[in-house]
PABA-178797 format. One record per residue (C-alpha): residue number from 1; residue in three letters; chain; x, y, z. Coordinates in nm, 3 decimals. Example, Ala and Ser with C-alpha at 12.3 -4.5 7.8 and 13.67 -1.06 7.14 Angstrom:
<recs>
{1; "ALA"; "A"; {1.230; -0.450; 0.780}}
{2; "SER"; "A"; {1.367; -0.106; 0.714}}
</recs>
This chain:
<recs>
{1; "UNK"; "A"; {8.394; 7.105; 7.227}}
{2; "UNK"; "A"; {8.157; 6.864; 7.038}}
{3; "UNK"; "A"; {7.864; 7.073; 7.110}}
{4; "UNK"; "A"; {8.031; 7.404; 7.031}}
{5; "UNK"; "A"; {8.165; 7.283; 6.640}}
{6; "UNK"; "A"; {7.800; 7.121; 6.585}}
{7; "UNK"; "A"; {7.655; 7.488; 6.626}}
{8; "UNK"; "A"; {7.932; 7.669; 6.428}}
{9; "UNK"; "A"; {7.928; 7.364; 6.158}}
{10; "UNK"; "A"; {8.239; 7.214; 6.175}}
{11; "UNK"; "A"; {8.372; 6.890; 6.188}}
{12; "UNK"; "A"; {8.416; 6.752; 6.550}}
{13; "UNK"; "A"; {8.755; 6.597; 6.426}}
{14; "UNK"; "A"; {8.849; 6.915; 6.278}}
{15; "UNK"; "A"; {9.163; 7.116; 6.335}}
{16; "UNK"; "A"; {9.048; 7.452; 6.415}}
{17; "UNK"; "A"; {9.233; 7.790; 6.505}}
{18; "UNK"; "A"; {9.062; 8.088; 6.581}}
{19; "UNK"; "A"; {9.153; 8.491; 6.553}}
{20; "UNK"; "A"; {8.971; 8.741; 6.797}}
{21; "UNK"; "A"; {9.061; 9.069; 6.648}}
{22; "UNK"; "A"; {8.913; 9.361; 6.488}}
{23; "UNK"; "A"; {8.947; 9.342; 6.102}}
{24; "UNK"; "A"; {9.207; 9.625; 6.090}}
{25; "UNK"; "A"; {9.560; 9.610; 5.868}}
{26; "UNK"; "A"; {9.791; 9.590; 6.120}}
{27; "UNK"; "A"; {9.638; 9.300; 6.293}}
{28; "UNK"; "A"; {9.776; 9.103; 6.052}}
{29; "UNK"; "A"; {9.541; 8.893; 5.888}}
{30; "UNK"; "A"; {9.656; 8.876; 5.588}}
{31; "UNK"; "A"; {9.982; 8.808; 5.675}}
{32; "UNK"; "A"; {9.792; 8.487; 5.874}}
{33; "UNK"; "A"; {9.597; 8.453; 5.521}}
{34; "UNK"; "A"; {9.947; 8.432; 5.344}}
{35; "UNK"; "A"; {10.112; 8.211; 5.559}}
{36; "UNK"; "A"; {9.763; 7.927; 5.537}}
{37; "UNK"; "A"; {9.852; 7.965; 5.161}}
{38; "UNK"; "A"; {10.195; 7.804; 5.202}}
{39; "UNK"; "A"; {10.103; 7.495; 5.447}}
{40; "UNK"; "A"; {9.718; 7.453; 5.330}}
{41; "UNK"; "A"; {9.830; 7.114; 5.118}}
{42; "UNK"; "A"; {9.986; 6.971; 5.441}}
{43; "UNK"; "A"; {9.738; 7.110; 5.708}}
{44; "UNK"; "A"; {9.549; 6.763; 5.802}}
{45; "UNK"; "A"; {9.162; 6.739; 5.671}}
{46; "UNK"; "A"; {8.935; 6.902; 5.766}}
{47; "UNK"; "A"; {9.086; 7.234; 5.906}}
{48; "UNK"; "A"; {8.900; 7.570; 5.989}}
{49; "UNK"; "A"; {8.996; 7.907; 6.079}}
{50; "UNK"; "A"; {8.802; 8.121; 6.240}}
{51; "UNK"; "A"; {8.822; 8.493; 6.215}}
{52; "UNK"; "A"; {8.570; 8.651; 6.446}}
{53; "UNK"; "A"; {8.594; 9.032; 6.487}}
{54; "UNK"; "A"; {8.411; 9.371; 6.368}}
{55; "UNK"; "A"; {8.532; 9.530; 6.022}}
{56; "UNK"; "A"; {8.762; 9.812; 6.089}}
{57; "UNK"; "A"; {8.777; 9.867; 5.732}}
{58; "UNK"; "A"; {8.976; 9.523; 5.600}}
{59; "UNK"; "A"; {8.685; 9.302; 5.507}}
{60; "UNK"; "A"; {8.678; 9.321; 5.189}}
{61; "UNK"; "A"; {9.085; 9.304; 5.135}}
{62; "UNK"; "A"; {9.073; 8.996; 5.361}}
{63; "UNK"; "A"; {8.782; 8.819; 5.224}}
{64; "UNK"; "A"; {8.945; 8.885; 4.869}}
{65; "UNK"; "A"; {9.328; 8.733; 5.005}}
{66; "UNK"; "A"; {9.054; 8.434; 5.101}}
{67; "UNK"; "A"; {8.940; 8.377; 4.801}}
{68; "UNK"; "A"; {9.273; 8.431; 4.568}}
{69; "UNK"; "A"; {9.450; 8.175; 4.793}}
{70; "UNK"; "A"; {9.175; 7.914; 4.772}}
{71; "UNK"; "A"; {9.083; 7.904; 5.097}}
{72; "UNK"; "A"; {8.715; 7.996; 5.105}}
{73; "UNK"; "A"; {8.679; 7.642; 5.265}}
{74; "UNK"; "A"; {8.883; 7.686; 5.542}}
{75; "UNK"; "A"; {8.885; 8.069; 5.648}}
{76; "UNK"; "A"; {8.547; 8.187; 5.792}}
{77; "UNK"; "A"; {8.476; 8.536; 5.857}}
{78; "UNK"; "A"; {8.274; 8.566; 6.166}}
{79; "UNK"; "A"; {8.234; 8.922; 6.223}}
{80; "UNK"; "A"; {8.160; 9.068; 6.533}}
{81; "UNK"; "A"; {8.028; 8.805; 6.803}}
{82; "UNK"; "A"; {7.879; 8.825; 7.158}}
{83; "UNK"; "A"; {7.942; 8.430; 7.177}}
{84; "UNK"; "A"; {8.330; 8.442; 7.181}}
{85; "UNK"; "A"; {8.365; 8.198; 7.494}}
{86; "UNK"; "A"; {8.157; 7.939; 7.276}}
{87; "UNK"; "A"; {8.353; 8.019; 6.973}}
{88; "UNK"; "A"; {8.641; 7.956; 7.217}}
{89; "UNK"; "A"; {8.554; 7.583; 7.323}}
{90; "UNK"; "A"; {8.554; 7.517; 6.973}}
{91; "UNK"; "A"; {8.926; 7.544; 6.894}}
{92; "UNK"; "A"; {9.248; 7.397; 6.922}}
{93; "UNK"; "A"; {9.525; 7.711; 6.874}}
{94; "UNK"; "A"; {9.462; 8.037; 6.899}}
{95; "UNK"; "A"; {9.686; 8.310; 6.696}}
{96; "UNK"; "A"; {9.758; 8.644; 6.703}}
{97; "UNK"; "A"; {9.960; 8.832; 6.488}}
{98; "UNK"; "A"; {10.007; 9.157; 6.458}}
{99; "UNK"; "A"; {10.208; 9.368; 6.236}}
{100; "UNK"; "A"; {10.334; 9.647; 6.501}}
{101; "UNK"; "A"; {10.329; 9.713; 6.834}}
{102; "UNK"; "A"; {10.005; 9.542; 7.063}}
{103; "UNK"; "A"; {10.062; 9.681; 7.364}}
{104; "UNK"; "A"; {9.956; 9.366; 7.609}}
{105; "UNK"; "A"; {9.664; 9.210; 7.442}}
{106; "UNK"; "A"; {9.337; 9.087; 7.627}}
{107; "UNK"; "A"; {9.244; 8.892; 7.351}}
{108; "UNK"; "A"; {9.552; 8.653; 7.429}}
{109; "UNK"; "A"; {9.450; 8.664; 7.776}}
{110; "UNK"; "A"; {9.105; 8.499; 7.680}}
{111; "UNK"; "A"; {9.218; 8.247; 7.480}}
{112; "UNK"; "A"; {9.461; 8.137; 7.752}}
{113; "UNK"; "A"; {9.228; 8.123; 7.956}}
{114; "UNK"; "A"; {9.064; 7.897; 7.776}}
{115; "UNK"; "A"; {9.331; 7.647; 7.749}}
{116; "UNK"; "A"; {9.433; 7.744; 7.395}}
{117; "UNK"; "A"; {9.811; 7.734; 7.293}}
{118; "UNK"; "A"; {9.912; 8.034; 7.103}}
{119; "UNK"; "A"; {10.058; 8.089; 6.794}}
{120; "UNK"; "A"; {10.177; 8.489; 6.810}}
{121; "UNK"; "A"; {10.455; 8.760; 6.640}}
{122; "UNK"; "A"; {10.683; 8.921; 6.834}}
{123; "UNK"; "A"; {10.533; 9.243; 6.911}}
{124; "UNK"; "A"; {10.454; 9.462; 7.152}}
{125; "UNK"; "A"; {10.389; 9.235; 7.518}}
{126; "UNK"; "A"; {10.303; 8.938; 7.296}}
{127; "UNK"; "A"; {10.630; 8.740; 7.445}}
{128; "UNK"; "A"; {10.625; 8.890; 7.788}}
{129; "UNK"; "A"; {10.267; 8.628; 7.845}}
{130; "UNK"; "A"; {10.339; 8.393; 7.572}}
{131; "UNK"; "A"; {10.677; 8.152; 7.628}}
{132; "UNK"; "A"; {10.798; 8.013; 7.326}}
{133; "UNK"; "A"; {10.823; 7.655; 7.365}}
{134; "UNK"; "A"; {10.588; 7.620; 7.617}}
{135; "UNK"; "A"; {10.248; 7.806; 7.623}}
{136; "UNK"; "A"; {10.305; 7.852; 7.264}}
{137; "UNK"; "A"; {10.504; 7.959; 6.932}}
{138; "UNK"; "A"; {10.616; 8.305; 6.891}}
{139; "UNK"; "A"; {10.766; 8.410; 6.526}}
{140; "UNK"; "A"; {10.880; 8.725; 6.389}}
{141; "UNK"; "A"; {10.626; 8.981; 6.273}}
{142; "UNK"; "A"; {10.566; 9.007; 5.895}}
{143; "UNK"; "A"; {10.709; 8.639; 5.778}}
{144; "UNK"; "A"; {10.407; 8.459; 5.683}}
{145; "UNK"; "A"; {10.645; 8.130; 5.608}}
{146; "UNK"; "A"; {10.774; 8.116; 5.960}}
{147; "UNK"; "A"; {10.396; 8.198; 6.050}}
{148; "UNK"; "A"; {10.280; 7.912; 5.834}}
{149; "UNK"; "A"; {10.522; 7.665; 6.037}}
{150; "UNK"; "A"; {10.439; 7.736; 6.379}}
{151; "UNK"; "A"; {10.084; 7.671; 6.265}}
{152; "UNK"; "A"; {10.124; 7.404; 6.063}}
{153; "UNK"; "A"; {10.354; 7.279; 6.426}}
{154; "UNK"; "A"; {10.111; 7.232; 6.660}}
{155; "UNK"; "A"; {9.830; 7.138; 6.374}}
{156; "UNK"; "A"; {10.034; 6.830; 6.326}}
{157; "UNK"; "A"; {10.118; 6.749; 6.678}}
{158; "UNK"; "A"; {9.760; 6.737; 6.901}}
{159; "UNK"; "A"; {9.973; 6.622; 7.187}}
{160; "UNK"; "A"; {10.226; 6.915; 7.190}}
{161; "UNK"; "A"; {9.896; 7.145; 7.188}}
{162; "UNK"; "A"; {9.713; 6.966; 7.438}}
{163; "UNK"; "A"; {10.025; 7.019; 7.650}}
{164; "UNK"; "A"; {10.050; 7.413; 7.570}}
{165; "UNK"; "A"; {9.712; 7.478; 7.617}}
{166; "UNK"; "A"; {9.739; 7.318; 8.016}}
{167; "UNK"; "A"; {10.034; 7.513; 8.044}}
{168; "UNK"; "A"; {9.882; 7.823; 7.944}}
{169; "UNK"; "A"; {9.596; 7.837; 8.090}}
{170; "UNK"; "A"; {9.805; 7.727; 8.442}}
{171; "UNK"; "A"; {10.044; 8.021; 8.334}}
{172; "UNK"; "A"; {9.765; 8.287; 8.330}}
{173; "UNK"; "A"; {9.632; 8.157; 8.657}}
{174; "UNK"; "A"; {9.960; 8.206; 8.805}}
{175; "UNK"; "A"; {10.081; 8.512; 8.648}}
{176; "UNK"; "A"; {9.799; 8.720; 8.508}}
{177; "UNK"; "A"; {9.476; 8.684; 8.701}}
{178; "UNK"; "A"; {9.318; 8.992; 8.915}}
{179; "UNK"; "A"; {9.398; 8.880; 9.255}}
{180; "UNK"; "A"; {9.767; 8.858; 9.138}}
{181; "UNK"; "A"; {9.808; 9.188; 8.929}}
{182; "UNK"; "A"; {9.648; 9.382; 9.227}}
{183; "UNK"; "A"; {9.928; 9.244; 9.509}}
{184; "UNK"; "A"; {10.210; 9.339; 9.243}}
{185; "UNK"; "A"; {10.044; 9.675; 9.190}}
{186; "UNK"; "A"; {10.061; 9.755; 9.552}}
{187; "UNK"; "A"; {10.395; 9.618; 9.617}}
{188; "UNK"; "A"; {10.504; 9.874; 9.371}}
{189; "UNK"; "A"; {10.252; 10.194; 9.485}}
{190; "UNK"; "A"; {10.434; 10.121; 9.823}}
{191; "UNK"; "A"; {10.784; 10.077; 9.708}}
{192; "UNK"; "A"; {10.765; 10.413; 9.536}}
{193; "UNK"; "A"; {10.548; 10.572; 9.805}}
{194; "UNK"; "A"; {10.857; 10.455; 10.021}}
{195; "UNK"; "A"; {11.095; 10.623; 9.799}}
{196; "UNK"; "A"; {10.950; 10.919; 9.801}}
{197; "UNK"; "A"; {10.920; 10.987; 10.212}}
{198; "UNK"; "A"; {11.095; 11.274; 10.361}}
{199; "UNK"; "A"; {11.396; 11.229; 10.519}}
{200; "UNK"; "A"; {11.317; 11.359; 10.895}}
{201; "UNK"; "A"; {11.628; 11.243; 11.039}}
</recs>
């Protein structure tokens, strides 16, 4: 981790979350922007977000919400990276927070993986991987104040993180890696292949 915040230039004692999402306006970032507004005063020095990601067309609306809410020194745009495992080692939460449905995301998949607890909105198959309590915080889409606490949670409390990031990566391991998705896949190919045999009798 020391190694990965010397080359990005942050603080090694830093609190530091990081987005992995395309800089479109229903990923949410500037509901994420609103909600760093509300807790910045009690977020503990130093503390960096990262926002890595290729413009969909948002830049400029996000990098302006940046700069209105006084947080040039603490929200970095990182466009689009080929280094987001390294980016990865250099955080402590990862969020996601979209503003309608997600589908299942990969990009919560990664940061599991890489022992991150997640801060994410209820949306799409965001709670399906993510348990509240445990791997991470889940909070209702579009409420940056409820956003702003769950962040502003597990900045305060490095154990509780520490905790949720074992516990997620252990969960995708369990629950989400290849080897598993493929059995469950053919479990359910044969079930319904079973369904559908002729009755010969």
């Amino acid at each position: 981790k020391k190694e990965a915040r010397a080359a990005l230039d942050i603080d090694e004692h830093a609190f530091v979350a990081v987005v992995v999402a395309n800089l479109l306006l229903y990923k949410g970032h500037l509901d994420l922007i609103a909600s760093l507004v509300e807790v910045a005063d009690e977020l503990p020095e130093p503390w960096t977000v990262l926002l890595a990601g290729r413009d969909g067309g948002s830049r400029a609306k996000i990098e302006r919400a940046i700069v209105q809410g006084g947080l040039a020194n603490h929200v970095r745009l990182l466009g689009e990276r080929n280094d987001v495992p390294h980016i990865l080692a250099a955080a402590d939460v990862g969020i996601l927070t979209p503003t309608r449905n997600e589908g299942l995301s990969n990009a919560i998949l990664e940061l599991m993986a890489a022992g991150l607890p997640m801060v994410v909105t209820d949306v799409g198959g965001n709670a399906e991987v993510v348990v509240d309590g445990q791997t991470g915080l889940v909070v209702p889409p579009r409420d940056p104040k409820r956003l702003g606490d769950a962040v502003l949670n597990l900045a305060q409390d490095p154990k509780r993180r520490e905790a949720m990031g074992d516990a997620a990566r252990n969960r995708l391991a369990e629950q989400f890696c290849l080897s598993v998705c493929v059995e469950r896949y053919c479990a359910l190919y044969e079930h319904l292949l079973a369904q559908t045999k002729p009755n010969t009798a």
